[in-house]
N, C-alpha and C positions, 0 to 999 in steps of 0.2 A: 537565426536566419536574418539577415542583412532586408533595411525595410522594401526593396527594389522588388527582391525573389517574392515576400508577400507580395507584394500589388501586382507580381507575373502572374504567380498562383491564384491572386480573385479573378484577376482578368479569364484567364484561362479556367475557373469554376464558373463564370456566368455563361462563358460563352462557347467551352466544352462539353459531349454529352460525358458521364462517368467512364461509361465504358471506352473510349478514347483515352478518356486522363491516366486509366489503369494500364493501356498501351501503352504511353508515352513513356511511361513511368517503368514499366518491364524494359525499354529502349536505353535508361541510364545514358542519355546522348550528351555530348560537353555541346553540343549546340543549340538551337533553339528551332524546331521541327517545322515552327511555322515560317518563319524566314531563312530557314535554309543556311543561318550563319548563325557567326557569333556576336557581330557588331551590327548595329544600323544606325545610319545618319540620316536627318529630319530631311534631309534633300533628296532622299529615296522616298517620302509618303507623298509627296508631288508627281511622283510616277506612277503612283498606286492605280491599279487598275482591276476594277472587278466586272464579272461578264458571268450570265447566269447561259448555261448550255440551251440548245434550241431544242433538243430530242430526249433532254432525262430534266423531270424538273428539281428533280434535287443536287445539280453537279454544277459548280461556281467553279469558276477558273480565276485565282489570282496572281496579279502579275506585276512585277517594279523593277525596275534597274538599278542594279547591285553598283554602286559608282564607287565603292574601291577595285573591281575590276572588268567596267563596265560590257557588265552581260546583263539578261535580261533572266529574272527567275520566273518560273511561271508553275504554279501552286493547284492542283486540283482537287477539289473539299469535295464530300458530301455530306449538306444538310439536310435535319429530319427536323420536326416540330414539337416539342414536347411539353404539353400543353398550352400556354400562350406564345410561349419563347421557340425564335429557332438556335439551335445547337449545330456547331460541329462536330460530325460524328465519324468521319474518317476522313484521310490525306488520303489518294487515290495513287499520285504521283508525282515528284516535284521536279522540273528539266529547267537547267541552262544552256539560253541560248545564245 
């Protein structure tokens, strides 16, 4: 495994809950679930935008513009806490706008 996919994989083991990784992983996807793509450029994390819901406390909405065709992605998580850590524990929904 090429050293990138490691350092995807830890990322996504500190900051996934298990049960999500075993999702993601039954999805076999050639993209990347949480960006919506397969490529990203560092002038997309200038966009980066997170917003915690006002009615559910555990529903984040993320959101950037995708600038190879600029639209705007917008990402709906929900996190749970699992013992000191919060975790992402499900995509709710991902829309371009």
């Amino acid at each position: 495994m090429p050293e990138d996919f490691k350092k995807i994989d830890s990322i996504k083991n500190q900051y996934c809950t298990s049960s999500l990784l075993h999702k993601i992983k039954r999805l076999n996807l050639d993209y990347d679930i949480f960006l919506q793509a397969n490529d990203m450029d560092t002038v997309m994390l200038k966009t980066l935008d997170i917003k915690k819901d006002s009615r559910r406390n555990d529903l984040y909405t993320v959101s950037y513009l995708d600038v190879f065709n600029n639209k705007t992605v917008s990402i709906e998580l929900i996190i749970v806490r699992q013992k000191e850590l919060y975790k992402i524990d499900s995509l709710l929904r991902s829309v371009w706008l």
